[in-house]
N, C-alpha and C positions, 0 to 999 in steps of 0.2 A: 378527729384528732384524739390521740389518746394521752393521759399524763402520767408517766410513772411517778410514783411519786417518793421520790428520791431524799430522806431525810440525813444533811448533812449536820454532825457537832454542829451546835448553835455559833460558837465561833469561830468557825469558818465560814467569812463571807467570798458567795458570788456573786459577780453581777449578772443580772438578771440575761443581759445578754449570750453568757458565755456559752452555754451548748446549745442557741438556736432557739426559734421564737415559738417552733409547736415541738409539740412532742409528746415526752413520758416522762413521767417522775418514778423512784426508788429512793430505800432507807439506807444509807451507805452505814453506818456506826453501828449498825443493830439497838439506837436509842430513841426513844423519841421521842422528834420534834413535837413541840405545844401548840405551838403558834406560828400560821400558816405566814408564808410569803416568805422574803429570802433576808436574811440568810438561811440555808435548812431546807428548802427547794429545787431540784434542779430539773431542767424540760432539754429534753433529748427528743431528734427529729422520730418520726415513724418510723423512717426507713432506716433507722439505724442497725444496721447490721453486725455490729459487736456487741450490742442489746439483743438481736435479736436470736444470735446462737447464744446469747448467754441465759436465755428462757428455753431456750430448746437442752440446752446442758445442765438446765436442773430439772426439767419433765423428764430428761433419759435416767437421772441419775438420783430419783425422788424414790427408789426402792431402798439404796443408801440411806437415804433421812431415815425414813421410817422405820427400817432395821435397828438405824443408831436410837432412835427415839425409842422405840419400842425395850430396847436392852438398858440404856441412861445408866452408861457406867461412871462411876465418879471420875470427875476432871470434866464430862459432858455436863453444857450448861446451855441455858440462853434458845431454846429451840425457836425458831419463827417460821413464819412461809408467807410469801407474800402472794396475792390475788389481784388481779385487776377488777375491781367494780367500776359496774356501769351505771347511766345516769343521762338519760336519753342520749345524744349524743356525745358525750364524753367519755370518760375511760379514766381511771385513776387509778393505778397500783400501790397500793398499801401494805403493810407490814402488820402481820398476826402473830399477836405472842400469849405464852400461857398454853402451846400447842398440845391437843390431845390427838391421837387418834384411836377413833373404836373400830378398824377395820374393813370402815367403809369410807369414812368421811373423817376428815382435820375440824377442829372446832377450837377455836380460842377469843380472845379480843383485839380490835382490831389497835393499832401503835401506835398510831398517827392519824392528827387532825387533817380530815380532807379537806382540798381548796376548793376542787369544781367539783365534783359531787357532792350532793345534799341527801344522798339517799342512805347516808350510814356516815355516822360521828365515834370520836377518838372513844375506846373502852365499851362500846358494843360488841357483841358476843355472837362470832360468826358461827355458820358450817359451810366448809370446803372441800368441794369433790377434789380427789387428786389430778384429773384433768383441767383443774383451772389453777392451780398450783407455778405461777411465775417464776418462785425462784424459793430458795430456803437457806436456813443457814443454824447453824449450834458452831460453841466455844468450845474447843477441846482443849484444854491446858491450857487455857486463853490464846487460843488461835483459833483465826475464822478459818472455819470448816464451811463450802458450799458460798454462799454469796455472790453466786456471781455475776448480780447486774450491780452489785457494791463493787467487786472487783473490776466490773468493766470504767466505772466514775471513778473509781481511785487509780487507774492505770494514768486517768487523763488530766488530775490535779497537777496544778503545779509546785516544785520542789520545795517551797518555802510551804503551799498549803498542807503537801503532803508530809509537810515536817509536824505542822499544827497537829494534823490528823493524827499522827503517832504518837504525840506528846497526850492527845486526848482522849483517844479512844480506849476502850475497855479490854481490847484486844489488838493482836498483830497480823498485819496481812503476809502471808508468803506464798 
C-alpha cells in the first residue's frame, strides 16, 4: 500500500472516507500540515490513474523545475518536490521544501509530519535523486506552477470545498 501524502489547508475537512480506504497521500496548498490525521490527509487508491500520470508529468517535466530553480527569477517562490519514502511496507509521499539543487541531487527539509512512516519526521534534511522526484511545484506571481498530484485532489474537491481552498490558499490554481 502506498500513501501519498496529501496535505490539505487545515480547514478543509474530509472525511476520512472520501478518496477510498488505501492509497496515497499528497500536500495539496504547498503548506504544511502539523498534525497528522484529517483533516490535512487525504488516501487515494494505488491504482489511481490520474495520480498516476500526474507523477509521470512531473518526472518528464523536472528539467523545467530545475531550470526554473536554478535561474529564481523574482515573482518565483515556494520551490518544493515531493518524494515517496519508504518504510518497510509502506510508502508515504511528502513534500520538500527549502529546495536546493547541486546538479546531482535535491536536498531540502521535509513539509510534513509523516503518519505511517517512522523512518523520517517533519524538518529533517533530505537528499533526492531526480529519479525519485513525484511531483514539484514553485509560485510564480502567486500561481501554482507544476503540482500536479495537488491539481489532480483539487480537480476532485467539492464547489463549496474548493471555494475554501481559494479563499485559503497562498496561491491560485489555473
Amino acid at each position: 500500500m502506498k500513501i501519498f501524502l496529501i496535505a490539505l489547508l487545515s480547514s478543509i475537512a474530509l472525511t476520512s472516507g472520501a478518496w477510498g480506504a488505501e492509497g496515497e497521500t499528497t500536500h495539496l496548498a504547498g503548506r504544511a500540515v502539523k498534525a497528522p490525521g484529517h483533516p490535512g490527509y487525504v488516501q487515494v487508491p494505488d491504482d489511481d490513474k490520474a495520480m498516476d500520470r500526474a507523477v509521470e508529468h512531473s518526472q518528464r517535466s523536472l528539467g523545467f523545475f530545475m531550470a526554473v530553480l536554478r535561474a529564481k527569477k523574482p515573482g518565483d517562490t515556494m520551490f518544493e518536490i515531493k518524494k515517496g519514502f519508504v518504510d518497510g511496507g509502506k510508502v508515504e509521499h511528502l513534500w520538500i521544501t527549502n529546495v536546493k539543487y547541486d546538479g546531482k541531487n535535491f536536498s531540502g527539509k521535509i513539509n510534513n509530519r509523516p503518519i505511517d512512516v517512522k523512518n523520517v519526521h517533519l524538518g529533517q534534511r533530505v537528499t533526492i535523486a531526480p529519479r525519485d522526484v513525484s511531483d514539484w511545484m514553485f509560485l510564480k506571481d502567486g500561481k501554482l506552477m507544476g503540482g500536479y498530484s495537488t491539481r489532480v485532489l483539487y480537480a476532485r474537491l467539492s464547489p463549496e470545498d474548493k471555494a475554501e481552498f481559494d479563499k485559503e490558499a497562498e496561491f491560485k490554481i489555473e
